[in-house]
ZAMARGU-4260 file (C-alpha; in steps of 0.2 Angstrom, whole numbers, plus 5000, padded with zeros to 4 digits):
<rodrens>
0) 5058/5152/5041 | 5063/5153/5022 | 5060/5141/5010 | 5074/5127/5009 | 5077/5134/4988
5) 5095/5121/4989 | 5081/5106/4997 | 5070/5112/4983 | 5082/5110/4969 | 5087/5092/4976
10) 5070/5086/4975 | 5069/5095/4959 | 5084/5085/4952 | 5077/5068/4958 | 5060/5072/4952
15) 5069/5075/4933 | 5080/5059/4935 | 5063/5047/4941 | 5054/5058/4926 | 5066/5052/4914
20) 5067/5034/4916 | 5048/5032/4915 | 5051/5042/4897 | 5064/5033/4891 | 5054/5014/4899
25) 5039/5018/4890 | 5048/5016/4876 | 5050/4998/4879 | 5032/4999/4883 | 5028/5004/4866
30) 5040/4992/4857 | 5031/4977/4865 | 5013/4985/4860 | 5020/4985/4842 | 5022/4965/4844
35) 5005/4959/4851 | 4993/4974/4842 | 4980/4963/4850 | 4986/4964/4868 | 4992/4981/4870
40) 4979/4986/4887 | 4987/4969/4895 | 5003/4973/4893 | 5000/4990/4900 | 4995/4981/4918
45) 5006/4967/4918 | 5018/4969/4904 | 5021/4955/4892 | 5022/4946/4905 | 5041/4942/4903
50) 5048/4956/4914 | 5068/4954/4919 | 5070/4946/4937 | 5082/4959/4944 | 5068/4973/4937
55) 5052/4960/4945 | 5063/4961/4962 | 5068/4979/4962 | 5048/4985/4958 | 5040/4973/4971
60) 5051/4979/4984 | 5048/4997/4981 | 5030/4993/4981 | 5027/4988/4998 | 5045/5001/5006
65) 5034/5015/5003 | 5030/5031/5011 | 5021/5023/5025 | 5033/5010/5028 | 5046/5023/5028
70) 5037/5037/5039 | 5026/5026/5049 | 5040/5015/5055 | 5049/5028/5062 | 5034/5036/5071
75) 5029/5019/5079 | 5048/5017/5086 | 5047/5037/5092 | 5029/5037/5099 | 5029/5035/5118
80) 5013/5024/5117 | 5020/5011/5106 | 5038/5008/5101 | 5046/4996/5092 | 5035/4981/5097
85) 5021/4991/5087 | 5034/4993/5070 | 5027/4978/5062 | 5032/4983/5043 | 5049/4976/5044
90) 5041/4960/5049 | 5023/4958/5044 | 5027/4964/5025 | 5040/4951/5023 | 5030/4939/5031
95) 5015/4945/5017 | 5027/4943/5004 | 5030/4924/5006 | 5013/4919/5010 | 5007/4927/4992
100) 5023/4919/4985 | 5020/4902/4989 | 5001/4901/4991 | 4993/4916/4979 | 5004/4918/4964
105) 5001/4901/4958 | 4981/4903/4957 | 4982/4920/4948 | 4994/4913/4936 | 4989/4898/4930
110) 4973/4905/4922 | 4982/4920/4913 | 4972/4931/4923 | 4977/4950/4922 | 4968/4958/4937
115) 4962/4954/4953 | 4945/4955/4949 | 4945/4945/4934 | 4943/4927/4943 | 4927/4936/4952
120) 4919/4941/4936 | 4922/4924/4931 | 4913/4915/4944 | 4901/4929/4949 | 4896/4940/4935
125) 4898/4957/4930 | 4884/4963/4944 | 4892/4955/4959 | 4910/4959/4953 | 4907/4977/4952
130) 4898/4979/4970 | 4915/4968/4976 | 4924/4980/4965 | 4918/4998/4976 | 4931/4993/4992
135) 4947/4989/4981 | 4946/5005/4970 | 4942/5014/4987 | 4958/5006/4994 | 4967/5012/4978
140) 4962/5031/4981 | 4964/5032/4997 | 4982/5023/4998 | 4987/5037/4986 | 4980/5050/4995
145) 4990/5044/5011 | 5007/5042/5004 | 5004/5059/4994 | 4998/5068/5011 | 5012/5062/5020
150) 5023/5069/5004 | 5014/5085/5009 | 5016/5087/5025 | 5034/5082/5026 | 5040/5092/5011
155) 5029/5107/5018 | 5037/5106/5035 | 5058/5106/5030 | 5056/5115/5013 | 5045/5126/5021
160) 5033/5126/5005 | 5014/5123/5004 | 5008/5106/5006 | 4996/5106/4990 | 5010/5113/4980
165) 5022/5097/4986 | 5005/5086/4983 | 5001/5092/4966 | 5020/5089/4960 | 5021/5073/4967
170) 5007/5067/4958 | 5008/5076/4941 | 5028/5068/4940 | 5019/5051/4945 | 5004/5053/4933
175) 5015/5059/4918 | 5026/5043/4917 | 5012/5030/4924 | 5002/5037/4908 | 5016/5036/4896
180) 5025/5019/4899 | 5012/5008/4910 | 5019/4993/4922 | 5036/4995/4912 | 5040/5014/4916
185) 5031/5009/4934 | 5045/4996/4935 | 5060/5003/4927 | 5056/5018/4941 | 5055/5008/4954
190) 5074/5004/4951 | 5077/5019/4955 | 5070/5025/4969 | 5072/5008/4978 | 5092/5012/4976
195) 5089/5029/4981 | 5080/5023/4997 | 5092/5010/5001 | 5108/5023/4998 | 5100/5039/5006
200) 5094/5030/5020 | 5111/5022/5024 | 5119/5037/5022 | 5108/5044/5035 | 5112/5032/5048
205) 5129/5036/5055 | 5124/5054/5056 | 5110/5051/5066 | 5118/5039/5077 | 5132/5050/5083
210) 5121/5065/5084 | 5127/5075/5101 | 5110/5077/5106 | 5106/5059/5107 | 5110/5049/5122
215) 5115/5031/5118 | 5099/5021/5110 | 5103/5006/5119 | 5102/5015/5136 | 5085/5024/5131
220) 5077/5006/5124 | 5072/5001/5142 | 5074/5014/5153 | 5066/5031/5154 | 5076/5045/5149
225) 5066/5059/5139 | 5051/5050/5136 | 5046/5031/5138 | 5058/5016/5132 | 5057/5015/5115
230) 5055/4997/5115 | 5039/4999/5122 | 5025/4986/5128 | 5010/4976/5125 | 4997/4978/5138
235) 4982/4967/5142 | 4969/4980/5135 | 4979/4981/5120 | 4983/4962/5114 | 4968/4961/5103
240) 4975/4978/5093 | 4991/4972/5092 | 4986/4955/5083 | 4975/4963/5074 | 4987/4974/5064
245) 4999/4962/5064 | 4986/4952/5055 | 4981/4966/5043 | 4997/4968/5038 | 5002/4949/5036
250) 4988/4946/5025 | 4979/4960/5018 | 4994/4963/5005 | 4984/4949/4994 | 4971/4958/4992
255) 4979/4973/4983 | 4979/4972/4962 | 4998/4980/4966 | 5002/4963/4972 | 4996/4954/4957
260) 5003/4966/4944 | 5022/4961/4950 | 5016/4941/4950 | 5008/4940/4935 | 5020/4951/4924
265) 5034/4938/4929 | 5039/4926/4913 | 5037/4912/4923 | 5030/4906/4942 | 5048/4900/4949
270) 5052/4917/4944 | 5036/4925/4954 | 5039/4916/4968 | 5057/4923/4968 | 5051/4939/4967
275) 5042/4936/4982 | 5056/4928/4992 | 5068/4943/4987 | 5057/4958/4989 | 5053/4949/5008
280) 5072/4946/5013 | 5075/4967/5006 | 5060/4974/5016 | 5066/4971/5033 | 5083/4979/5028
285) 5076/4996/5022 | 5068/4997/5038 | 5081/4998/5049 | 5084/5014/5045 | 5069/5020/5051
290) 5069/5010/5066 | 5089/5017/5070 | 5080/5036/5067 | 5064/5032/5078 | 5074/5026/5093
295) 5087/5040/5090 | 5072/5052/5092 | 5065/5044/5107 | 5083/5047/5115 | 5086/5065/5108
300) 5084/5082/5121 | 5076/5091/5107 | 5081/5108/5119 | 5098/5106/5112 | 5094/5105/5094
305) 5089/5117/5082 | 5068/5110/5084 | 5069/5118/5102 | 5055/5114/5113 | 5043/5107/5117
310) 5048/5091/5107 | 5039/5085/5092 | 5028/5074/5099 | 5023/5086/5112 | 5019/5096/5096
315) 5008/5084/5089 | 5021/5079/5072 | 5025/5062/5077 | 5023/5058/5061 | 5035/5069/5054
320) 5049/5061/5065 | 5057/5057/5051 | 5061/5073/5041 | 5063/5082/5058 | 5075/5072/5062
325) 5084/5073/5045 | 5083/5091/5047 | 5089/5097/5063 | 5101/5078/5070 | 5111/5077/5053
330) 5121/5091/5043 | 5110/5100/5029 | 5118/5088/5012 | 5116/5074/5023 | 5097/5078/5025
335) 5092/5083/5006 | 5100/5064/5005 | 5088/5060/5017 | 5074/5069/5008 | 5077/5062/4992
340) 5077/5045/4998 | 5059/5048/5008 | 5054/5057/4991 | 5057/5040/4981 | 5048/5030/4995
345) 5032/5041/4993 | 5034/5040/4974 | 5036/5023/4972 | 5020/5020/4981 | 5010/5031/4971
350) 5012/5025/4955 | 5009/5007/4958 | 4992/5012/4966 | 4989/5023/4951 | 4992/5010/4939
355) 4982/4996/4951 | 4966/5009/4949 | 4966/5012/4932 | 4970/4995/4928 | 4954/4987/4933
360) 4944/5002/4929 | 4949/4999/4912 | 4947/4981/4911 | 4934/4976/4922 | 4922/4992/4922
365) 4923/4999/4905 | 4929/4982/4892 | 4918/4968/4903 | 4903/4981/4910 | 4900/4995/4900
370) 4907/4991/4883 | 4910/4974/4879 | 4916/4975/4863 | 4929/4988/4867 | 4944/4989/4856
375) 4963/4987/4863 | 4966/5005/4856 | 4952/5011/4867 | 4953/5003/4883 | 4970/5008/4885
380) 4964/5026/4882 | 4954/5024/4895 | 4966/5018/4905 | 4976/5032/4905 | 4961/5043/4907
385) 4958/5035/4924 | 4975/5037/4929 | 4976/5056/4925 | 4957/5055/4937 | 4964/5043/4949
390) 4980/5054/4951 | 4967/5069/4952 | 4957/5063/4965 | 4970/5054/4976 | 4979/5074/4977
395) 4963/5081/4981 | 4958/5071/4995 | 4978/5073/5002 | 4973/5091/5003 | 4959/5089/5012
400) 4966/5084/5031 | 4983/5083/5037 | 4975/5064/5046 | 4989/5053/5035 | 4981/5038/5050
405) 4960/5044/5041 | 4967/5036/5025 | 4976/5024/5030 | 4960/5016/5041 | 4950/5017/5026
410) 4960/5008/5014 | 4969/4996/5022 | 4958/4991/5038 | 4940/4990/5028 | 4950/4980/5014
415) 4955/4970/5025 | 4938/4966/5035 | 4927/4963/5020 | 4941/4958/5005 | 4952/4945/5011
420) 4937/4930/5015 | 4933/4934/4997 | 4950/4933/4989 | 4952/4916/4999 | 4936/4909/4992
425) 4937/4916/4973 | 4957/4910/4971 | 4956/4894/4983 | 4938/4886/4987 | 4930/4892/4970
430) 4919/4876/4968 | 4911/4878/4986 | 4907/4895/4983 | 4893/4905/4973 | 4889/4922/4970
435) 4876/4923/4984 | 4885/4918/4998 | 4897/4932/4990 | 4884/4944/4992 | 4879/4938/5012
440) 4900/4939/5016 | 4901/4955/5008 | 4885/4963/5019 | 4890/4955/5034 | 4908/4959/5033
445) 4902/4978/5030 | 4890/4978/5042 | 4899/4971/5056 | 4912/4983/5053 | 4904/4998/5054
450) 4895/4992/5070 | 4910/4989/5079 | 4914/5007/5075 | 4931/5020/5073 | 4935/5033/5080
455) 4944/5041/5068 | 4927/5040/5058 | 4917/5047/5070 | 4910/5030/5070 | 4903/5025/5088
460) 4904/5006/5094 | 4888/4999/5096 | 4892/4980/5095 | 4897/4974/5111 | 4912/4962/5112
465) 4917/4948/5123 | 4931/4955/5135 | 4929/4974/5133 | 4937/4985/5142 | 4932/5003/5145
470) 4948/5016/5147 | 4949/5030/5157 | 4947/5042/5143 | 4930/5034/5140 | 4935/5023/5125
475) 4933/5005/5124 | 4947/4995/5117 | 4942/4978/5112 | 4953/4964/5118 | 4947/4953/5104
480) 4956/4955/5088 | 4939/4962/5081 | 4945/4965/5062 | 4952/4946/5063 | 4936/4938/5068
485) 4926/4949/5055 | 4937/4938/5042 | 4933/4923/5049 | 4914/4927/5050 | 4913/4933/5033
490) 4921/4917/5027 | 4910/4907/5038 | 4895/4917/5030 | 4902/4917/5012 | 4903/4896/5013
495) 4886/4891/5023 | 4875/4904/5012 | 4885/4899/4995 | 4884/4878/5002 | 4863/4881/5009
500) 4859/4891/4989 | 4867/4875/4981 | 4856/4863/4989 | 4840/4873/4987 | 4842/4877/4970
505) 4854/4862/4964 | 4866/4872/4954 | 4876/4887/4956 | 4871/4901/4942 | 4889/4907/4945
510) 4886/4923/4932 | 4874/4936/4924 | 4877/4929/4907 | 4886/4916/4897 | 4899/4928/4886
515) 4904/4937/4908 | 4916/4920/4906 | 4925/4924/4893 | 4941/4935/4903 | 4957/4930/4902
520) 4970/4931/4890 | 4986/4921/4879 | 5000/4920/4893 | 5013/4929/4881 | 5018/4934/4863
525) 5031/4927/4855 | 5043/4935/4849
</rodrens>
């Protein structure tokens, strides 16, 4: 097979056009640094705070449509096992988006806080923040390293190219423009990759609708043509798994700095919570697409299309449903459309991970740990220093195994399992809490997790569960939503150790020192 050089020039083009804007945004970036001296790493993370609503809407939603979204949608619908009752992003994001609209952005803002660690640096200190800190810079890295490894393995599969070289392009354009123009050249970009993800998708559609290889979708969604109904089914054995990601999906968004960057850089909260709203009622549109290509898949006799056979999950690229079915159901233009817009989804991701990294690295490690009386000038230095690493190692660990699912697992299961009872607790319950019963929630949630075990760790399960069931392949699946009850544990744990410290020692310490309290800043600069 040779290399797709016209599917190389289109992504080329779009990487130039994306490349552009975030030169041309950080300009802006820089015009608002000249006007608050003082404040130049916040507005770097979060603006200056006054970021246009159409812009605030555009960048949220591109956020959470990313390459996972876009790629893992469409492998859910496709995959025999599941189906389209496993395809919880174009429900369960939306239904994350409100809940951090109308419960979370209102805590966040009303102290001027400019990070998600911030309020736990407030309350715990600098030591206990900075243990708290190890899961969410994990989640960072490894998020990137997912999206930029499915990148990878797409490009390197219809352009015909090596996945490192697709990786390492991908994440040099991303680290360029993220390093130049902070949030506002992450935002302006967003714009446009959302619009190429929402045109290029759509385009897409007919195509692979009236493919002559398909056989009518509605036909295929419950009965048995090629391979199982795409609809699929919920099984007894596999209830607990299927609350459980449901869960993780519907609440673990608020634990993600990328969450917070959008909310905070709003000028107001009406217009935060707008963002919200918008960026919920866009999601499940963008995945419709996705959904339309899985179950066009499912229905397709890949023997009469240039794939041949054995099909492509036969062939164990599931999960490259997507461009494969860009490739070889729709005419070649229609399919570097296609590309482009998958291309935006992956970027669009990347960037905003990029950013959350460096932003707390910055902030929270460097100004308030390791050198307190940091100047503007340098912490955004090393800001963009950390981007530049962050974008280095995310790359390096998407070369390291074609397992998109391995990175996924680490970033946003574990986040979920130990970081969501303290995010509840810092933002909501932050007088009934101390840094102790941080510290218990934090072990527990860890420990617990790790005893229950993964299999795509290599991680055996060792803590029995009510209800298990053993399958005939040897696993045991869990019919309790185990990641669930971990939460509720943990925040059990974080309450009845922080509540039993209080009365022993009648007071809670909160902090390591006085000065740790001093965090936030002024809400905007005036003009």
């Amino acid at each position: 097979m040779a290399v797709n050089w016209l599917g190389l020039l289109s992504i080329g083009i779009f990487y130039s056009i994306v490349l552009g804007i975030g030169i041309w945004a950080s300009r802006k970036s820089k015009k608002e640094e000249r006007k608050c001296t003082g404040r130049r790493s916040e507005i770097a993370v979060v603006g200056g705070r006054n970021l246009n609503l159409l812009i605030s809407i555009f960048t949220m939603t591109a956020t959470w449509v990313g390459g996972g979204y876009i790629l893992g949608t469409a492998e859910t619908v496709y995959d025999p096992k599941k189906g389209l009752l496993w395809a919880f992003g174009p429900i369960a994001y939306p239904l994350n988006l409100i809940i951090g609209g109308l419960f979370f952005t209102t805590p966040m803002r009303s102290k001027n806080y400019v990070t998600l660690m911030d309020p736990f640096q407030e309350k715990y200190g600098n030591t206990i923040a900075a243990v708290l800190f190890i899961p969410v810079i994990m989640a960072d890295l490894f998020w990137i390293a997912c999206v930029l490894g499915a990148l990878g393995g797409t490009l390197s599969v219809v352009m015909d190219i090596p996945s490192s070289l697709a990786v390492g392009v991908s994440a040099t354009v991303a680290v360029i423009y993220t390093v130049m123009g902070g949030l506002y050249s992450v935002a302006y970009t967003d714009v446009i990759q959302l619009v190429f993800m929402l045109v290029g998708l759509w385009i897409c559609v007919p195509f692979i609708l009236t493919s002559p290889s398909a056989t009518n979708i509605t036909v295929s969604a419950v009965n048995p043509i090629y391979q199982e109904p795409w609809i699929g089914e919920i099984k007894l054995e596999d209830s607990g798994l299927w609350i459980d990601e449901l869960l993780l999906l519907t609440i673990g968004g608020v634990c993600y700095q990328l969450f917070y960057q959008r909310v905070l850089s709003a000028a107001s909260d009406a217009q935060a919570k707008i963002t919200c709203f918008a960026g919920a009622a866009l999601c499940p549109i963008l995945g419709i697409p996705s959904i339309l290509v899985g179950a066009v898949a499912a229905s397709t006799d890949w023997n009469q299309t240039s794939f041949g056979s054995p099909s492509p999950y036969e062939q164990g690229k599931a999960g490259l449903i997507l461009p494969l079915a860009l490739q070889h159901l729709c005419p070649f233009f229609v399919s570097l459309i296609g590309m482009g817009a998958l291309a935006a989804a992956v970027m669009s991701s990347v960037d905003s991970a990029l950013l959350s990294a460096a932003s707390q690295i910055s902030r929270n490690v460097y100004k308030n740990i390791l050198y307190k009386k940091a100047s503007e000038k340098s912490i955004v230095l090393v800001m963009r220093g950390s981007i530049v690493l962050c974008g280095l190692v995310g790359a390096l660990l998407a070369t390291t195994t074609s397992s998109v699912v391995l990175f996924w697992i680490i970033s946003s299961d574990v986040l979920y399992s130990i970081m969501t009872p303290q995010v509840i607790c810092i933002l909501f319950l932050s007088r009934w809490v101390n840094h102790y019963g941080a510290c218990c929630g934090f072990v527990l949630g860890l420990l617990l997790r790790a005893l229950v075990g993964e299999p795509m760790l290599g991680l055996p399960s060792v803590l029995p569960l009510p209800w298990d069931k053993t399958l005939e392949d040897g696993q045991r699946r869990h019919l309790v939503p185990f990641r669930t009850a971990i939460v509720i544990t943990s925040f059990g744990i974080i309450l009845a150790a922080s509540q039993l410290t209080l009365k022993f020692k009648g007071g809670d310490r909160g902090g390591d020192e006085p000065e740790q309290r001093e965090m936030r800043s002024l809400s905007t600069c005036s003009d």
